[in-house]
Structure formats: C-alpha cells, structure tokens
N, C-alpha and C positions, 0 to 999 in steps of 0.2 A: 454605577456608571450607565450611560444611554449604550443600549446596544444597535449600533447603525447597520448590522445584517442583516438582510431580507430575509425571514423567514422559510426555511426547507422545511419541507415535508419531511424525508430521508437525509441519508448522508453517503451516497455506494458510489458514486463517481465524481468526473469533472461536469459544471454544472456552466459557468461563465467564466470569463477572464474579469468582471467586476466582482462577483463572486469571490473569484482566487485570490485578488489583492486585498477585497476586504478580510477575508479570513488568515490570509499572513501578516495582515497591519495589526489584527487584535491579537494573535498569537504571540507576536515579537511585545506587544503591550502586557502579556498575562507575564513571558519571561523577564519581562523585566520587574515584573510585582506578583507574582504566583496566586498570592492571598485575597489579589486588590475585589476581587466578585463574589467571597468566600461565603456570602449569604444567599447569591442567588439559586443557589440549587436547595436549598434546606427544609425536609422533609419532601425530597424525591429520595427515587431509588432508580442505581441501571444496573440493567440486567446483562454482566459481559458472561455471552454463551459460545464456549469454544469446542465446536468437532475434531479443533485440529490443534496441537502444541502451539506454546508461542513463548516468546520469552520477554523481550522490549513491548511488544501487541498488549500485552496484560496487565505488565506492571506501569507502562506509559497512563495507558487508559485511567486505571485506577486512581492513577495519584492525577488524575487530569481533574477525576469527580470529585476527590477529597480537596481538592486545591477550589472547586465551586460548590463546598458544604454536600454533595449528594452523596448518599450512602453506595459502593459499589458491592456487588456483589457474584461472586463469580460461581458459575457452573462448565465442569467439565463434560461434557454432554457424552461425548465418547467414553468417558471410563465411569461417570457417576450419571450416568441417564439412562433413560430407557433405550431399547434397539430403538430407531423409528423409521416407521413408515411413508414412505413419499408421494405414492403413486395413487391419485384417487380411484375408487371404486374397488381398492384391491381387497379381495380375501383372504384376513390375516388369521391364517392357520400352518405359519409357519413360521421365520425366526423374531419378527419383527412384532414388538410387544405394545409398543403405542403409535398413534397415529398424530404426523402432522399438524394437523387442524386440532387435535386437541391437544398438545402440549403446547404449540403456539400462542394457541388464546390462551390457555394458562398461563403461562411467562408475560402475554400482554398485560393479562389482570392484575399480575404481580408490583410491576414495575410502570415509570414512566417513559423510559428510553431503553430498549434493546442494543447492543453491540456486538454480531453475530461472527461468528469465522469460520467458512467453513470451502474447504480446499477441493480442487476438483478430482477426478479420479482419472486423468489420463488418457482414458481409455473408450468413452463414448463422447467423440467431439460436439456432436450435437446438443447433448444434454450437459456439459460442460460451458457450451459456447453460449446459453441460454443462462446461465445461474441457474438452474435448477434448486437445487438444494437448498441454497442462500433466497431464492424470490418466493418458493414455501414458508418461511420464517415472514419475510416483509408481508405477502397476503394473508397471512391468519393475525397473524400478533396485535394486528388495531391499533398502534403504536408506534412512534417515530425509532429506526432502525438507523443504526451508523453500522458500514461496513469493515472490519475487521481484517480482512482481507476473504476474498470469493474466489471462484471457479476463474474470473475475468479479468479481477481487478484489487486493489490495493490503495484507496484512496489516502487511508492516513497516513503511509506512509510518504506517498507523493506530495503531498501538505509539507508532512516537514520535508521532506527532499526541497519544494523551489521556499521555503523560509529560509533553508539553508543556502539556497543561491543566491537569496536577497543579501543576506547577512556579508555574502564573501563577492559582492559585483557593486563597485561603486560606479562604474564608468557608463554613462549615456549609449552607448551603443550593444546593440542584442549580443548576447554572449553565444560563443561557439558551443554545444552540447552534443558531447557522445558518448551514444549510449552502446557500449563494446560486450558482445558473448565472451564469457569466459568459461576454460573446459570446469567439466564436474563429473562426478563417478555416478550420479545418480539422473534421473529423467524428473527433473523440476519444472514447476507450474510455468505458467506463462504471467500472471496475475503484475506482480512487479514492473515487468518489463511493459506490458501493457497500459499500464496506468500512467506509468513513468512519460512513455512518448505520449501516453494523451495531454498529462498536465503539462511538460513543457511547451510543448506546440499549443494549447491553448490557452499558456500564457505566451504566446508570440515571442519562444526563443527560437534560433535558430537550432535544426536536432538535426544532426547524421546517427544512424544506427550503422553498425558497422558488426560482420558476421561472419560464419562459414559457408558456404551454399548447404541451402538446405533446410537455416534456420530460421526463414523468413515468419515475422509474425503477422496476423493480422491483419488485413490490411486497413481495417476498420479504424486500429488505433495507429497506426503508421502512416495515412495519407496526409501529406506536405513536409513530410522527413526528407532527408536525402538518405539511401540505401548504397552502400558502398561496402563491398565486397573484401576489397585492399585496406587491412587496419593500418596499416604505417600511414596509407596516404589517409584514412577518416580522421587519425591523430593530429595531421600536422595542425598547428594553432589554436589546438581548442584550449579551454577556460576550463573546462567541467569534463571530465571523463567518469561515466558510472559504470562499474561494472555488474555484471548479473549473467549469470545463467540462466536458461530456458533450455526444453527440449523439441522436440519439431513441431508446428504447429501444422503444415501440411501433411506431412506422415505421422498422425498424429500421438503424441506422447513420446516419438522415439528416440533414441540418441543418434545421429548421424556422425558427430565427431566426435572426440576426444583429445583435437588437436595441441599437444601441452604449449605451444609456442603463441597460443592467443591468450596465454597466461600473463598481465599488467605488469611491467618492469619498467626499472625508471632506465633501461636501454629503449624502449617502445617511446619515449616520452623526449626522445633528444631532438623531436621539430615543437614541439610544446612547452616550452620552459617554464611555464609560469601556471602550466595547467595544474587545478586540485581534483583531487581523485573522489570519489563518493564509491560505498557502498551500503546495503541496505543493513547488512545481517543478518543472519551468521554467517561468515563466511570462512570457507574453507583455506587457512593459508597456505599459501605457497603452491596452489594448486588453480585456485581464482584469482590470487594476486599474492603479489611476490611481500615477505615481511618486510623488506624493506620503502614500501610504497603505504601500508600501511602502518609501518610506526615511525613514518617519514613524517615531514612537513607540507607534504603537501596533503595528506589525507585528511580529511574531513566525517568520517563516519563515527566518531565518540561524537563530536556536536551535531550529526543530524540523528544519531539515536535520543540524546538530550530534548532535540527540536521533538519527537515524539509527543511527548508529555504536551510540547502547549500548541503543536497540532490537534491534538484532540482534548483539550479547553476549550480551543475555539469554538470548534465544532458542538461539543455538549451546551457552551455555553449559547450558541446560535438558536438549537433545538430548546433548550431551557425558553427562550425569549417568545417562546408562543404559547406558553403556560400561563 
C-alpha cells in the first residue's frame, strides 16, 4: 500500500496534529489487517535497546516489526551490556566499561531503526530535563530512533492513548480530558504524564490536569491545559479520565503526597456518567485506581495496551518509508 506519512527523521515526540491523524488513521488500518505491509520491512533489522524494564514497550514493539516482515531484536542493555559511559572527554579508569559513541555507532551499524528506553534518574533535573541519556543514543547511532519511552517523554504510548480516544468519541465536539494524579508508594518519572498533555493538546482536545499542590509538571508540556486543583470539580463531565502518577517536578523527584483519597472510584465519577477511565500500565490496584473502575465498563486499558502494537506499526512503518 502507498504510505501517505511524511517522512520523520526520528520518532521521540509530538511532531503536528497532521502528523498525529495521519499516524492514527494507518494504525486503526494495520488493526484492522495486521499482515496487510508484511513485506515492507523484509530484510531490515530493529534494534529494541532497553536500560530500563518494560513489559507491553517490548512485547507491543516486537510484534509491531514481525507484523511488517522486520526482524526485531532485543538487548537488555542494563543487565546484558556493557557499564556505559556518557560524559564526553571522561577518563574511564573507573566503573564504566564502554563509551557512548561507540556502542552507539555499533548498534547503528547493526540495524536499520533503533527503539531505545531509557528512564531518568530523578535526581539531577537538569540532565533529566534534557534527555541526556536517550539524545546520546539519537547522536551517535546514524540511524532513525523511535523513543521507547525517556527521561521526558513517552510517545508510543500517547499514540495509542489518542487511537484509543478516536476509537471510543464519535461525537463532533472536542472531548473533556483528565488527566488525574493518583497516590503511589514509589517517586515515578514524569515521562507519561508529559507526553500525555502534549499529545492531547496537540491534537486540540480539550485537557484539565487535575493534582495535589505541589505536583505541578512542566510547564513546557502543560501550556493551554486547565490546572485545577479540586478533583471533584476537574471530574465533572469529562469523557476520558487517565490516571497516572508522577512525583514532583518542582521539588524535584520528590513525593509530596500520598493522599489515598485521590485514588479513582466510581464514587469520584457520579458528575461524569458516561466518563471511560484510561490507564497506561502497570498499575497499582487499589491504590491508583480502585478494582472496581478497572474491571468495570468503563475502563479502557486492555484495548489501549492492545492499541500498543499498531501504534508502533505505524511508526516503524513511517520510518520503513524512507528506505
């Protein structure tokens, strides 16, 4: 088939709102025939390189490249790779065993498309707030890169998040989107929740973020949201509630609440009747959202993990197209 994508260099963020529709128009076209390209990738190779665990990230991927003939091939870089080194000009006589610059060009050499993951550390906002880690990989490897999820961001998964809005919004007018903190025992990236208000807002839905003080992100990915404080009131009448935890991005890395009461129940939902709930995964039950919400009817997270796989179809197949 003609592929009407414009050609990307990369694949690490929101790029346009023509963009965003073309890439959920061919997605919803691969789920509906999985097979229908199964020759365009054949005799390529991607190279899915992960720092950091994943579970749907990997196995979506994989079956995205066998579903377009490319062979995929995975390296767990943290438990089956060398230490590596990040910082030019360093002198490595200490734990770190290879350098950047040349494992990267190796893995470029290797492969025709890179799919990297690699998570940020919490702890130095700056170098975090940069992709650091993950724009090492993009400038050595020579090689088109799709982002996996980084320090900043989480593209494939916000792919399939708005295919999955597409799928469940027939009606002409912009849908309500909120995107609600929810508590967690541990201080989690910011990446999801970032990506999330890019891509809705840049596809022109309407988004409230809704939080505890303190958990403000970004402003970078948050300008033309509504910020709303009061969840009862960011709830009433929305269409799409995602939840996600994040930990503070102004205090950076930290936990500020732990408040169990902004935990998703279908008592939070009695001004929204008709709202469906999204989450990314994995999520913690009953702690992020109550069992009952998710093995409810109105959850939607088994078909946007599903939507995984032919979000990133699309995308390989996009990058395939300038080969």
């Amino acid at each position: 088939m003609v592929n009407k994508i414009q050609p990307l260099q990369h694949f690490t963020k929101f790029e346009s709102i023509d963009l965003g529709n073309e890439l959920i128009e061919q997605a919803l076209i691969y789920k509906a025939n999985p097979s229908l390209d199964k020759a365009k990738g054949a005799g390529k190779r991607i190279g899915c390189i992960f720092l950091n665990p994943s579970l749907r990230t990997r196995v979506s991927t994989q079956l995205a490249a066998l579903n377009l003939g490319m062979e995929p091939i995975v390296l767990n870089m943290d438990k089956e790779g060398w230490a590596l080194e990040m910082q030019d000009g360093a002198v490595m006589n200490r734990g770190t065993v290879e350098h950047i610059k040349d494992a990267a060009a190796v893995l470029g050499s290797y492969f025709d498309i890179l799919a990297i993951r690699a998570f940020p550390s919490l702890t130095n906002k700056e170098e975090d707030s940069s992709d650091f880690v993950f724009s090492q990989f993009v400038h050595y490897c020579g090689i088109p890169v799709i982002s996996l999820e980084s320090a900043t961001r989480h593209p494939l998964q916000s792919l399939a998040d708005q295919i999955t809005i597409r799928e469940n919004w027939p009606e002409k007018r912009k849908p309500k989107v909120v995107l609600t903190w929810g508590p967690h025992i541990k201080a989690i990236p910011h990446a999801v929740a970032n990506s999330f208000a890019e891509w809705t807002l840049g596809m022109d839905h309407e988004l409230t973020i809704t939080h505890p003080v303190g958990y403000e992100l970004d402003e970078a990915f948050t300008k033309g949201a509504t910020i709303e404080y009061n969840q009862s009131k960011a709830l009433e009448e929305a269409d799409f509630v995602y939840v996600k935890n994040w930990s503070s991005f102004n205090d950076y890395g930290k936990i500020i609440s732990t408040d169990a009461s902004w935990m998703l129940t279908e008592d939070h939902l009695t001004q929204a009747k008709n709202a469906k709930v999204m989450h990314c995964l994995p999520v913690r039950r009953n702690l992020e959202l109550s069992d009952e919400i998710l093995d409810g009817s109105r959850s939607l997270v088994q078909q946007q993990a599903n939507n995984r796989i032919y979000a990133a179809q699309a995308v390989i197949s996009q990058l395939l197209g300038q080969f």
